[in-house]
N, C-alpha and C positions, 0 to 999 in steps of 0.2 A: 217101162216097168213101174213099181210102188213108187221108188222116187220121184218121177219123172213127174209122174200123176199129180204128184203132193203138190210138185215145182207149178206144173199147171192149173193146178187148182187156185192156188195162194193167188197168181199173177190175173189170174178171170175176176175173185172174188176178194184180195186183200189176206192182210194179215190179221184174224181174228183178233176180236181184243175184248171181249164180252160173251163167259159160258150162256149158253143158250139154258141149259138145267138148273146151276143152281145160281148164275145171275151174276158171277164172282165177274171182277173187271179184271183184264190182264195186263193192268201197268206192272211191269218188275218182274210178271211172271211169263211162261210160257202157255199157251194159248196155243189150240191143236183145230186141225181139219178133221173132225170123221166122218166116215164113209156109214151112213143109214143104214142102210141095209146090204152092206161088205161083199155088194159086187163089184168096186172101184170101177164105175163106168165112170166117162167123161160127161154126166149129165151133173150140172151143176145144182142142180133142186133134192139130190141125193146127198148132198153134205151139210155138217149143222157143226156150230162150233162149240167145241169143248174144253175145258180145262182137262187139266192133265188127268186129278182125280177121276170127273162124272165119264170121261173117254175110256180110262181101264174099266170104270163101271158097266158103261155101253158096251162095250166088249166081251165082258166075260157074262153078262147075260145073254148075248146072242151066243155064245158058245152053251151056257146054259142050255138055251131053246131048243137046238138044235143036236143036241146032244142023245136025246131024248128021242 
């Protein structure tokens, strides 16, 4: 499931610790996995790391997009 995915991903690729967007480093903070383009397949070149912010951001514009 979602979880699972997440659990697999972290252990393939590490614990994020630098947003890929706006650059922030994640000492102290939480540092997130997302899913590119929100088919959560096990293909590891579909994920980019995000902070917490630019990751709701990423999100609610694919909702945007697709909305439409």
């Amino acid at each position: 499931g979602y979880h699972g995915l997440h659990t697999w991903i972290q252990r393939q690729l590490g614990k994020p610790s630098k947003c890929k967007h706006c650059g922030i480093i994640g000492y102290g903070r939480r540092m997130h996995w997302a899913n590119i383009n929100h088919t959560y397949k096990r293909n590891l070149e579909d994920w980019v790391r995000l902070c917490p912010k630019c990751h709701s951001k990423h999100d609610r514009e694919f909702i945007k997009i697709n909305r439409n």
